[in-house]
C-alpha positions as CSV (number, residue, x, y, z in Angstrom):
1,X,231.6,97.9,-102.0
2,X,230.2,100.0,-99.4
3,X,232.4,102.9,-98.8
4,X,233.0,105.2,-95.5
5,X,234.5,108.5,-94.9
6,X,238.5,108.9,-95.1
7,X,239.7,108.7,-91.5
8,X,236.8,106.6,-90.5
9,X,236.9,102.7,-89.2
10,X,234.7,99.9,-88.8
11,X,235.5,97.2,-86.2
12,X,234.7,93.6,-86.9
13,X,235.7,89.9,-86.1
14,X,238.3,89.3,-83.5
15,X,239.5,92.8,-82.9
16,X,235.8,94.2,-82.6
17,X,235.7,91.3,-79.8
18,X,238.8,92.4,-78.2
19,X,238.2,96.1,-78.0
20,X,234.4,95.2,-76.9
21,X,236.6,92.4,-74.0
22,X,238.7,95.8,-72.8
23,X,235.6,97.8,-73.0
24,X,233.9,96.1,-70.6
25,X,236.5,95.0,-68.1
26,X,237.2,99.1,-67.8
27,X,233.5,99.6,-67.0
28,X,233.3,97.1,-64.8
29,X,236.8,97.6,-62.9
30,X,235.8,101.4,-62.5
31,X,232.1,100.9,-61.7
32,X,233.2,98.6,-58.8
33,X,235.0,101.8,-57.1
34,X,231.6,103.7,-57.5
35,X,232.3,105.1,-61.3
36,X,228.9,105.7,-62.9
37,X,228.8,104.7,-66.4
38,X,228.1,108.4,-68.4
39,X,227.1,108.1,-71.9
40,X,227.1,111.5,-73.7
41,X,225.7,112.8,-76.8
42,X,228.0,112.7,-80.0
43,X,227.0,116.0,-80.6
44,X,227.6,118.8,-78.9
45,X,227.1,122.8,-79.1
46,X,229.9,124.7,-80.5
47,X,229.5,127.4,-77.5
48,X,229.6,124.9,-75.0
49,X,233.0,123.9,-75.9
50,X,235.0,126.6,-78.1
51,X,236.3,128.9,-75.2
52,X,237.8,125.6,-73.2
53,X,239.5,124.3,-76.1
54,X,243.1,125.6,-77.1
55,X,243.4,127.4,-81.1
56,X,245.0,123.7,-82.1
57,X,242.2,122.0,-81.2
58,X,239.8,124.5,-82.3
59,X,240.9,124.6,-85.9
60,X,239.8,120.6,-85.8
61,X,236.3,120.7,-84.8
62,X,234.5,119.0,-86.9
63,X,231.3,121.5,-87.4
64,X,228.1,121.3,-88.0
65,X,224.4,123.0,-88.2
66,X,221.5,120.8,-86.8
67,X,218.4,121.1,-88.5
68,X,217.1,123.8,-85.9
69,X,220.1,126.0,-87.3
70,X,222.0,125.7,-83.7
71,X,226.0,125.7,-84.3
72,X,227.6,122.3,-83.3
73,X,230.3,119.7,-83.6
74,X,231.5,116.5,-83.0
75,X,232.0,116.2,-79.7
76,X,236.5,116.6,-79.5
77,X,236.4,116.3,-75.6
78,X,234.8,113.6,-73.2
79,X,235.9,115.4,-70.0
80,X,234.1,119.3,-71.0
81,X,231.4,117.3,-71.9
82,X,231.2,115.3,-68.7
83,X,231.8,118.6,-66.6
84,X,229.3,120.7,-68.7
85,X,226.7,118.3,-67.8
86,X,227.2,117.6,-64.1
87,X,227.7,121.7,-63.4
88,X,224.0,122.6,-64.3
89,X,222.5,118.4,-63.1
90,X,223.9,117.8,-59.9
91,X,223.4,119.9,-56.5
92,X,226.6,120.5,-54.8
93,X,225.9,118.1,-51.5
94,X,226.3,115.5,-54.5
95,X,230.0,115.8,-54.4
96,X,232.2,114.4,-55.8
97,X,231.1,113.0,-58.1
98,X,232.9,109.5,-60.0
99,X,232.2,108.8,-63.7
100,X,233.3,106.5,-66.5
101,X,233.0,105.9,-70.1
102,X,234.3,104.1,-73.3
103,X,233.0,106.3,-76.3
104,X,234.3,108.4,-79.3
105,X,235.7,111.5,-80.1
106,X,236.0,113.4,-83.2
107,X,238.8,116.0,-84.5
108,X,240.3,116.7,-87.8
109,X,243.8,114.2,-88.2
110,X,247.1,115.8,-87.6
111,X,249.1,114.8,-90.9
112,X,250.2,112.0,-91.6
113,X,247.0,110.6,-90.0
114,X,243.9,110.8,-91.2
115,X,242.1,109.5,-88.6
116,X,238.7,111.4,-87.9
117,X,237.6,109.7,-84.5
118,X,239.4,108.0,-81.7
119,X,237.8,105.2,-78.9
120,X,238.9,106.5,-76.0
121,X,238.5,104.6,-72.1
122,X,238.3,107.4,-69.2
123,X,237.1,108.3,-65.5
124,X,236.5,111.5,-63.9
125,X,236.8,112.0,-60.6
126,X,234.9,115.5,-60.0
127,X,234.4,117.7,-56.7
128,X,236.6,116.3,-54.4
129,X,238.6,117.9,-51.4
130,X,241.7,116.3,-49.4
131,X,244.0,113.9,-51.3
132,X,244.3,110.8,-52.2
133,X,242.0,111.1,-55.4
134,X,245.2,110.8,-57.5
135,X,246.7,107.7,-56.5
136,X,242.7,106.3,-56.3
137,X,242.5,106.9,-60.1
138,X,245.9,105.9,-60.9
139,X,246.0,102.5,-59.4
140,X,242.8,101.7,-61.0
141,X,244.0,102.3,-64.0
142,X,247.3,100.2,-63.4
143,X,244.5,96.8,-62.2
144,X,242.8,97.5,-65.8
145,X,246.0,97.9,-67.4
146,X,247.0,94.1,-65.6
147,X,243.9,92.3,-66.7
148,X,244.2,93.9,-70.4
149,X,247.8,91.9,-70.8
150,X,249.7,95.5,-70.1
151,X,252.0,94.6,-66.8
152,X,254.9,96.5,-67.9
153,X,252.3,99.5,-68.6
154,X,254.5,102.7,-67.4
155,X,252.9,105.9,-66.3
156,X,255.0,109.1,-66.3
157,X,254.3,111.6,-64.2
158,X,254.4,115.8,-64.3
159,X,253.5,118.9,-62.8
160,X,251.9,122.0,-65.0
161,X,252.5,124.1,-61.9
162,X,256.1,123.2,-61.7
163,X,256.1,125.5,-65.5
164,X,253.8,127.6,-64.5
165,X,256.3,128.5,-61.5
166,X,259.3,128.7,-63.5
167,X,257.5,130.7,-66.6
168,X,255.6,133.0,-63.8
169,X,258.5,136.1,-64.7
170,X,259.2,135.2,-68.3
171,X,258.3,137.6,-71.2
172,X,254.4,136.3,-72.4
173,X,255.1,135.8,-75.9
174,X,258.7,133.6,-75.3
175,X,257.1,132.0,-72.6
176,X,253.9,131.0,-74.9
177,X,256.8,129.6,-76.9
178,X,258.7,127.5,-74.3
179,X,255.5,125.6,-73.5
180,X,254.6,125.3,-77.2
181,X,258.3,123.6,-77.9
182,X,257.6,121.1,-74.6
183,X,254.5,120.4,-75.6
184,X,255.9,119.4,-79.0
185,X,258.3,117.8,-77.2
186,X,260.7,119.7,-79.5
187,X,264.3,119.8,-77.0
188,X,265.9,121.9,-80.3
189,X,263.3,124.4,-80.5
190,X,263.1,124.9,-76.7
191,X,267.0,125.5,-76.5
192,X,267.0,127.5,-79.2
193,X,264.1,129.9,-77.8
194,X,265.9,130.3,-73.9
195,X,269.4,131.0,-76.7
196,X,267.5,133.8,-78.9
197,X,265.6,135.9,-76.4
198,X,266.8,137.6,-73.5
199,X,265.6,135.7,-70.1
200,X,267.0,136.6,-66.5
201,X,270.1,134.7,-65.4
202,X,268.5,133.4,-62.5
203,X,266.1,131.6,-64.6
204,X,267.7,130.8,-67.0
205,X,269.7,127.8,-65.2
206,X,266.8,126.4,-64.3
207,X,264.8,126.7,-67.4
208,X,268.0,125.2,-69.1
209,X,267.7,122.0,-66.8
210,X,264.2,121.7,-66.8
211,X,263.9,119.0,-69.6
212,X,266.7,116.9,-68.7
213,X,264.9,116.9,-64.9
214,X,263.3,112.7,-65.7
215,X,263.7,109.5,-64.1
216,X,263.0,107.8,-61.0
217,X,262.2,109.3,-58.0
218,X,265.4,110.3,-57.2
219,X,265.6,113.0,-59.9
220,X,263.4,115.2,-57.2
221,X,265.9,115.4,-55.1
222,X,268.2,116.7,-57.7
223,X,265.2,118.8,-59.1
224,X,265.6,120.7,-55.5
225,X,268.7,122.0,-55.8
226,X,268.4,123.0,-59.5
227,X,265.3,124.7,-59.6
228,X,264.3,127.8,-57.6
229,X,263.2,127.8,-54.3
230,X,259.4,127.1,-53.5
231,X,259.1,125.2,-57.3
232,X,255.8,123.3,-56.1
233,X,257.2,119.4,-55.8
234,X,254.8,118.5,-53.7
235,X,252.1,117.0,-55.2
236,X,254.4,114.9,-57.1
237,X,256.7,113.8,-54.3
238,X,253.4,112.8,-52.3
239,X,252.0,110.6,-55.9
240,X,254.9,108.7,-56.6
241,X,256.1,108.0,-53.2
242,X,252.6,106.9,-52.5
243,X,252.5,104.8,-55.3
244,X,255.7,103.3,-54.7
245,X,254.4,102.0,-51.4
246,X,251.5,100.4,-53.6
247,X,253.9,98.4,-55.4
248,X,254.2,100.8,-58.3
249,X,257.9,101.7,-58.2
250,X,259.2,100.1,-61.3
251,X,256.4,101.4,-63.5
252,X,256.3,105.2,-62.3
253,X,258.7,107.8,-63.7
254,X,259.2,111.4,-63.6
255,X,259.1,113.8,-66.0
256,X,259.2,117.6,-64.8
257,X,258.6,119.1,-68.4
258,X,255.9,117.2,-69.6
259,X,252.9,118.7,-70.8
260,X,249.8,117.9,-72.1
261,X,247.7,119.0,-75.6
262,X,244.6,120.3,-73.9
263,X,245.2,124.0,-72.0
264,X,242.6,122.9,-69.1
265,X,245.3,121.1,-67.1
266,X,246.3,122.7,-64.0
267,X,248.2,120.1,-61.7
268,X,250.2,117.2,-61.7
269,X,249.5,115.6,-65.4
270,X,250.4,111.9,-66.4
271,X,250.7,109.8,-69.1
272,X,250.6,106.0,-69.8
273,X,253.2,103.8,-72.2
274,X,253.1,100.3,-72.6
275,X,256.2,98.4,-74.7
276,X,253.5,96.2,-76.0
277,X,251.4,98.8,-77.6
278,X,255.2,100.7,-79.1
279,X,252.9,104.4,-78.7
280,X,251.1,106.5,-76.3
281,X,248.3,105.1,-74.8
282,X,246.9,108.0,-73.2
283,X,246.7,110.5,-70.5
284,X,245.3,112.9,-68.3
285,X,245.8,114.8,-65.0
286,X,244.7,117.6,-62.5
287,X,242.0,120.0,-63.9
288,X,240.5,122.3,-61.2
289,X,240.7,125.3,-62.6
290,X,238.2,124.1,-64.8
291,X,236.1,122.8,-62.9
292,X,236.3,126.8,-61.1
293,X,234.9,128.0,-64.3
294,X,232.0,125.8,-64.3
295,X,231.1,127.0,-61.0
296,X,232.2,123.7,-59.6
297,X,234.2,124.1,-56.3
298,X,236.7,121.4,-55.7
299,X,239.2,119.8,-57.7
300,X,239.1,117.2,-60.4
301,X,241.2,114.6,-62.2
302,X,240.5,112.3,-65.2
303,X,242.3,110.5,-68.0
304,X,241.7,108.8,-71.4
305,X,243.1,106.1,-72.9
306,X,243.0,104.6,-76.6
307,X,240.8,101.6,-76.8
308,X,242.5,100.1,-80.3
309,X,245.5,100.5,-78.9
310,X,245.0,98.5,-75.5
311,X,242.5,96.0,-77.4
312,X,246.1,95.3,-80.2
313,X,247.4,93.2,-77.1
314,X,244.5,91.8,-75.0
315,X,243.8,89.1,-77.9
316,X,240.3,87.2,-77.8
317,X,240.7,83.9,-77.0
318,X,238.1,82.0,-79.0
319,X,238.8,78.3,-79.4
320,X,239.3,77.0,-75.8
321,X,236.1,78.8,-74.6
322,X,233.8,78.6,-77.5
323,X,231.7,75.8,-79.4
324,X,230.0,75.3,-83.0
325,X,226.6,73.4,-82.2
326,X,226.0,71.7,-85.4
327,X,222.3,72.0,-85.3
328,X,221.0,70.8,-88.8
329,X,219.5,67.8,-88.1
330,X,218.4,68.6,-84.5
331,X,214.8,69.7,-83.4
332,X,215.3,73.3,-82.8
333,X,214.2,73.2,-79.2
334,X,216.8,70.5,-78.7
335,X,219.2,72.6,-80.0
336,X,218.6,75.6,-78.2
337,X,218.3,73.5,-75.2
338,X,221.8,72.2,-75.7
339,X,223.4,76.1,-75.9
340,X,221.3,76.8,-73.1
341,X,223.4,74.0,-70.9
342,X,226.6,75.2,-72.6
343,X,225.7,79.5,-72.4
344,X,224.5,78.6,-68.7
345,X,228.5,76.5,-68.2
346,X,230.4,80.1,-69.1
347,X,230.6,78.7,-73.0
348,X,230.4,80.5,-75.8
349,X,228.6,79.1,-78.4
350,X,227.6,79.3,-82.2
351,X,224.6,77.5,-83.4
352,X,225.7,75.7,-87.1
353,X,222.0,75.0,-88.9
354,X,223.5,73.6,-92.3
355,X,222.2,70.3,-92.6
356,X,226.0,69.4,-94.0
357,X,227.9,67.9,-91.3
358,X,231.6,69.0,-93.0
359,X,230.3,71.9,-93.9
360,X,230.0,72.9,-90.1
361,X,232.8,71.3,-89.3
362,X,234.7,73.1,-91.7
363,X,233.3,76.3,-90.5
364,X,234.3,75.5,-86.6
365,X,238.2,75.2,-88.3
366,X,238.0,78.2,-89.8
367,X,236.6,80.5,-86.7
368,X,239.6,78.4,-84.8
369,X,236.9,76.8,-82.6
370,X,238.2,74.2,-81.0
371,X,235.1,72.0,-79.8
372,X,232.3,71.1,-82.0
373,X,229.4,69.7,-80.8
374,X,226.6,67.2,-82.3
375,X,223.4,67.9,-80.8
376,X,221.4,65.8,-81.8
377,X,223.6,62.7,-80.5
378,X,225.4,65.1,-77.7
379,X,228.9,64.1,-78.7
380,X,231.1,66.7,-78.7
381,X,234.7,66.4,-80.3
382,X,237.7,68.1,-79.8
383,X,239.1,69.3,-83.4
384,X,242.6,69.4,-82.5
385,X,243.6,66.4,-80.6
386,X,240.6,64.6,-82.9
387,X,239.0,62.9,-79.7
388,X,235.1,62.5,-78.9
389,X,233.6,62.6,-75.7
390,X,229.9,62.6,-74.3
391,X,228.7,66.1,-73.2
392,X,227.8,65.4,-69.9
393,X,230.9,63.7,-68.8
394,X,233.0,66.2,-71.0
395,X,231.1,68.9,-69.1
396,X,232.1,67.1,-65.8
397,X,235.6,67.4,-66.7
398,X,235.8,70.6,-67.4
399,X,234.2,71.8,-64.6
400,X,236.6,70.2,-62.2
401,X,239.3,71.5,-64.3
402,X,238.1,74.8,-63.6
């Protein structure tokens, strides 16, 4: 048996051929809004990366030496890696700039995992001014979201600013601890933190409600009178209200705590559920000062989303679309000529060369095909409802039906 790596996968079969379905319809969803497709290398400098990166996700890296003796890694990060390339290849007239991908990272498992790499979906949306640029990216996602079987998909959406505002007078070290007990989402350890160490009254109040401020839209207007005066709700109130107006109501929430693992973030931050997949599919959110330190002027939003987990629920179809071309006793060219026709229709096909007529047959079962095809007398037979048909009429048929 050929062995790989703990934490390590290899796709195959159906859910290789779902995850490659939702790979594509990303790409081509984004690339129609003027995405560029970006493919990056796997690996990546250690110094390009380690001062961006939090200590958790430092301790991760999965390091290496490259034969020249240079200090790298597997690449933990699509959106440094994206940024660190357009800051020293694209002039600043070139702005902004719109990119996608569907690629891997790599970090060390948090326990009980053990997985090694993650296939992650994302756009970037880099070097823009204005607004709008949220709710562009956003809604996009929700129309890929649609045509990957995720309809009840639900995005919930923050603010890092609205912490930074409240945490702006707190003590350093318990504040470092507040945002380390959100971002572990850990409500017991937070509590326990504001009870323990000594924090003005007038913030206190507020820090104290900050977790429970989630829900519809409504919950701004309660967030107002709760939280200090000039608490930046902005941004939020201008995303979900937009959104709303899109249709979007239903799937939008708030969540005025919520952070995210990376440190970069320095906006309004989201991140996307679906009751299909039962887990996080992803996230992302507001990263300008980033972008600042790569000399980039502008702002910047992106996300990531888990491939495997949106591929669990878009499940290929095979048998309706697809054929076995038993092909044995058929001239190849005549063959081929036939899958041509069918290819050329929108079919998928699988060309069956055994010169054993069950054998193919049996083989059609077992991928679930439901048509099989004789070439060499162009009958084609439907293996469920056992009926034969000639392939030009059949073709006929199911071309109106379409």
């Amino acid at each position: 048996m050929t062995k790989i790596p703990i934490g390590c996968r290899i796709y195959s079969g159906p859910k290789a051929e779902s995850m490659e379905e939702a790979r594509n319809t990303f790409l081509k969803v984004f690339s129609a809004f003027g995405y560029k497709v970006f493919c990056p290398s796997t690996i990546q400098l250690v110094s390009s990366c380690w001062s961006k990166l939090p200590s958790t996700i430092r301790e991760k890296l999965l390091i290496l030496n490259t034969p020249h003796g240079e200090a790298a890694c597997l690449r933990p990060d699509l959106t440094l890696t994206a940024i660190s390339y357009i800051s020293s290849h694209y002039a600043p007239q070139e702005r902004p700039l719109r990119i996608c991908y569907a690629d891997r990272i790599f970090l060390g498992p948090e326990e009980p995992e053990t997985n090694l790499e993650r296939l992650q979906l994302g756009a970037e949306l880099i070097g823009w001014d204005g607004s709008g640029a949220d709710v562009e990216v956003i809604s996009i996602m929700f129309k890929v979201l649609d045509l990957l079987g995720h309809r009840d998909a639900q995005v919930v959406i923050g603010d890092t600013n609205i912490i930074d505002f409240m945490l702006k007078n707190t003590v350093p070290n318990i504040a470092k601890s507040l945002r380390d007990a959100l971002l572990r989402q850990s409500l017991a350890e937070y509590y326990n933190t504001l009870e323990k160490h000594p924090v003005p009254d007038i913030e206190l109040s507020a820090l104290l409600a900050l977790p429970t401020l989630k829900g519809k839209r409504s919950i701004l207007n309660k967030a107002e009178s709760l939280l200090p005066k000039g608490t930046p709700l902005s941004d939020i109130k201008h995303i979900i209200s937009t959104l709303e107006k899109m249709g979007y109501g239903e799937r939008v929430s708030v969540d005025l705590a919520l952070s995210r693992k990376l440190n970069y973030y320095s906006g309004p931050v989201f991140e996307v559920y679906s009751p299909r997949a039962g887990k996080l599919l992803g996230g992302g959110g507001r990263y300008d000062s980033l972008l600042s330190s790569y000399g980039i002027i502008g702002q910047a939003i992106g996300f990531a989303l888990d491939l495997e987990e949106i591929a669990l629920v878009k499940e290929t179809k095979i048998g309706s679309n697809s054929i076995m071309i038993w092909s044995g006793k058929t001239p190849p060219e005549v063959a081929m000529t036939r899958a041509d026709l069918l290819t050329d229709k929108g079919f998928n096909v699988e060309l069956s060369w055994t010169e054993n007529r069950q054998h193919s047959i049996d083989l059609a079962k077992r991928r679930k095909y439901k048509w099989w095809l004789n070439a060499l007398t162009s009958k084609i037979y439907d293996l469920e409802e056992k009926e034969e048909h000639e392939l030009i009429e059949w073709l006929g048929k199911e071309q109106e039906t379409c």
